[in-house]
DRENKELUM-672212 format. One record per residue (C-alpha): x negated, y, z negated; residue number from 1. Coordinates in steps of 0.05 Angstrom, whole numbers, padded with zeros to 5 digits, always signed. Each point is the difference from the previous one (the first is absolute). Example, Ala and Ser with C-alpha at 12.3 -4.5 7.8 and 13.67 -1.06 7.14 Angstrom:
! residues 2
R      xx      yy      zz   nr
R  -00246  -00090  -00156    1
R  -00027  +00069  +00013    2
***
This chain:
! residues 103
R      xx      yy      zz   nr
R  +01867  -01817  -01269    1
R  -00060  -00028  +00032    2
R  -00008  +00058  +00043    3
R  -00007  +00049  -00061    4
R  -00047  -00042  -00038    5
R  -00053  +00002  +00064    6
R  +00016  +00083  -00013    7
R  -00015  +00000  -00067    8
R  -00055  -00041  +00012    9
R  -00036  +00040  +00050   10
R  +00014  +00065  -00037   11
R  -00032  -00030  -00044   12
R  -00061  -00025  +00025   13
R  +00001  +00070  +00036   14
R  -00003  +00037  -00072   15
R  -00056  -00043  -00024   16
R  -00038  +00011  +00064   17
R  +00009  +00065  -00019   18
R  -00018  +00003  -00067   19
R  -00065  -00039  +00013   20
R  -00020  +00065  +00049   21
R  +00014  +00046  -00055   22
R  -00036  -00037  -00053   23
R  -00071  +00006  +00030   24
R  +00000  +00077  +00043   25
R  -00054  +00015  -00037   26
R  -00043  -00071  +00014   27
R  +00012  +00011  +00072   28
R  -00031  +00066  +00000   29
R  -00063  -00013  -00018   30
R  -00067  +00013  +00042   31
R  -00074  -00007  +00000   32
R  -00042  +00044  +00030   33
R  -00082  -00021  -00003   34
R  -00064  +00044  +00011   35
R  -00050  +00046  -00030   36
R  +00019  +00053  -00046   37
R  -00015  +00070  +00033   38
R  +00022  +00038  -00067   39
R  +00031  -00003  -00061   40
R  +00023  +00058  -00044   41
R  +00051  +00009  -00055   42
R  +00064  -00046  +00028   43
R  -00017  -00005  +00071   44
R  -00048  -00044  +00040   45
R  -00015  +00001  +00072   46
R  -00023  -00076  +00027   47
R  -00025  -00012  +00067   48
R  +00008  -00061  +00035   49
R  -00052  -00042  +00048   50
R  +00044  +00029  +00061   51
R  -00012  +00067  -00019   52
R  +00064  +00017  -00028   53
R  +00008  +00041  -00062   54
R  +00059  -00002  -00052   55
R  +00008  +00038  -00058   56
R  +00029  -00032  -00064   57
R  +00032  +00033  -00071   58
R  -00004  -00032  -00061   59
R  +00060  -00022  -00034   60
R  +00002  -00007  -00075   61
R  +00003  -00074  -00008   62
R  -00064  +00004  +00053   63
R  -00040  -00068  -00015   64
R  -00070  -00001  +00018   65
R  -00050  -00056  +00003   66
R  -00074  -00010  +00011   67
R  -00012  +00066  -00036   68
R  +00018  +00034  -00067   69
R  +00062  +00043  +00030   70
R  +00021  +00048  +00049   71
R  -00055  +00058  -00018   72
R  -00065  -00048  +00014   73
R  +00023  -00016  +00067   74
R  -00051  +00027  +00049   75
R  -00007  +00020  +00082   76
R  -00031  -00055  +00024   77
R  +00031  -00053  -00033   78
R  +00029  -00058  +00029   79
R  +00078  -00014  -00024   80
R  +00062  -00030  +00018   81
R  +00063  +00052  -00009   82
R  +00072  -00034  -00015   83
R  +00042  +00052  +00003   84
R  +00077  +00013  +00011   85
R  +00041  +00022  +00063   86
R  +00040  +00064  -00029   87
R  +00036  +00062  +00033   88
R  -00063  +00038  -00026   89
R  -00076  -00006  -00021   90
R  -00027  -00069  +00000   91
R  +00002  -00018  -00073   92
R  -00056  -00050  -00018   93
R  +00015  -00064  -00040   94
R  -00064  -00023  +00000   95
R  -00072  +00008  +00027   96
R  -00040  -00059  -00001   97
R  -00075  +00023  +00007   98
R  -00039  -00054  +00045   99
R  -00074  -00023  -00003  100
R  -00045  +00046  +00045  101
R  -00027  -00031  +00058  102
R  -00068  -00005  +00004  103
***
């Protein structure tokens, strides 16, 4: 009888392991990605970082962003902070966070 209550028990601490994983995919997923916008158009903006690296972002429609008055006045050459999430496809921006220049 002992024996099969240490089962159960790890079973289930094993199915609330698991459930904790599965809770959260989508917290876990989330990057940032900071640097000078090189363009922005329509849904897409290209931002490239110190290093030299470019990315290319979409926005999503619950897009947030802050430091200006939305998606259409952001502007190549601006400074900004990208949080965006980790999908099969196009990065899909949750947020853009536009920086103070440095001057």
């Amino acid at each position: 009888m002992e024996r099969m209550n240490a089962a159960l028990r790890g079973v289930a601490l094993g199915l609330s392991c698991l459930l904790l994983v599965l809770a959260h995919p989508a917290q876990a997923q989330v990057r940032e990605f900071n640097g000078t916008v090189v363009s922005a158009s329509g849904s897409t903006l290209a931002v490239q970082s110190r290093r030299g690296e470019t990315l290319t972002f979409t926005k999503g429609p619950s897009t947030r962003v802050e430091g200006k008055s939305g998606w259409g006045a952001l502007a190549a050459g601006d400074r900004v902070l990208v949080r965006w999430q980790l999908q099969g496809g196009p990065r899909v921006v949750q947020s853009v966070v536009v920086l103070p220049s440095r001057n």
